[in-house]
N, C-alpha and C positions, 0 to 999 in steps of 0.2 A: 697905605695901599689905597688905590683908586675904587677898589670895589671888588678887583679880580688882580691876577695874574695871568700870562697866558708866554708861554713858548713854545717853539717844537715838540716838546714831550709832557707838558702840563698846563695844565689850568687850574686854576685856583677860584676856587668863587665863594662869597660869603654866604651864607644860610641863616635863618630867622628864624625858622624853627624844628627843629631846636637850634641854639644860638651858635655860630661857629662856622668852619668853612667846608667846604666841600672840594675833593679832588677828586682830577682825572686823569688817566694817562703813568706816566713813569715816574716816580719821585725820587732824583740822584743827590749826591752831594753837594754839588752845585745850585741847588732851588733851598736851600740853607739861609739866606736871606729874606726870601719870598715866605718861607715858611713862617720866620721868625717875624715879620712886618706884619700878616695874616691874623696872627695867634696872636700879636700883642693889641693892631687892631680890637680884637673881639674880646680882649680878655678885661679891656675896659668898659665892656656893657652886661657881663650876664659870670651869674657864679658857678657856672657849669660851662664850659668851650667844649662845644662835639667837633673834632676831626673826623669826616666822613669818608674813609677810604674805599668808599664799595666802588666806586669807577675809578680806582687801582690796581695795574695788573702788574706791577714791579715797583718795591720799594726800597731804596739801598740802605746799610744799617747806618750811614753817617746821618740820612736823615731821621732814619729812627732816635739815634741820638741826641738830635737836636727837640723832637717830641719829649725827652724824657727829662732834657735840661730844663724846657721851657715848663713841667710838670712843677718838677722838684723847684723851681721859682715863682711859682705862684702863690700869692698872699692867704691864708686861711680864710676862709673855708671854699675859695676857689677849687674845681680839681677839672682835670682836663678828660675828654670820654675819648677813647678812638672806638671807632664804627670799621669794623672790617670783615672782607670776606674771608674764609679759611685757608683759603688759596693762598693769602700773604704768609699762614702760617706765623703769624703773631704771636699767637699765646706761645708756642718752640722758644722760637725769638727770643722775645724777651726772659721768659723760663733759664735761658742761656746764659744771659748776659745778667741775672737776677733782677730784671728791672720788675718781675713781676709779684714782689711783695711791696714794692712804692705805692701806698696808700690814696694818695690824690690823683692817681692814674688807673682810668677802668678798663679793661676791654670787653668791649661787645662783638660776638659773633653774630655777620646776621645771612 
């Protein structure tokens, strides 16, 4: 990744700190790639990656998916933080799908 992503419905940009990237806009199926170049990007400089989803106002569950895959394949004691607002309704989410006893995955309300 050059530094960011960017299409019609997202943008991607790297963040320093905390270490990790930052979204904005719609996160589909399709930016599944982007996500995964992003996260592995960063996942090579720091043992905490924050995914920042506060400038997210829709998130489909395929990319949630791919957040949870790229969790559960991170090297000890790496773990990955997502940052979101309630509105995604996250904690549900994942509650549903049981991704939310996965230990090297946080969620932050904020």
């Amino acid at each position: 990744m050059r530094g960011y992503f960017a299409d019609d419905l997202l943008l991607i940009v790297p963040t320093n700190a905390p270490k990790g990237v930052r979204l904005f806009g719609e996160v589909l199926g399709s930016h599944k790639g982007a996500l995964v170049l992003a996260l592995t990007a960063q996942s090579r400089a720091t043992q905490e990656i924050t995914v920042d989803l506060t400038g997210v106002h829709y998130i489909a569950d395929s990319a949630l998916e791919i957040l949870v895959a790229l969790a559960n394949h991170l090297p000890s004691p790496q773990r990955l933080v997502i940052r979101a607002t309630p509105a995604l309704a996250l904690r549900e989410r994942f509650a549903a799908q049981g991704w939310d006893h996965i230990e090297i995955l946080q969620l932050i309300d904020v």
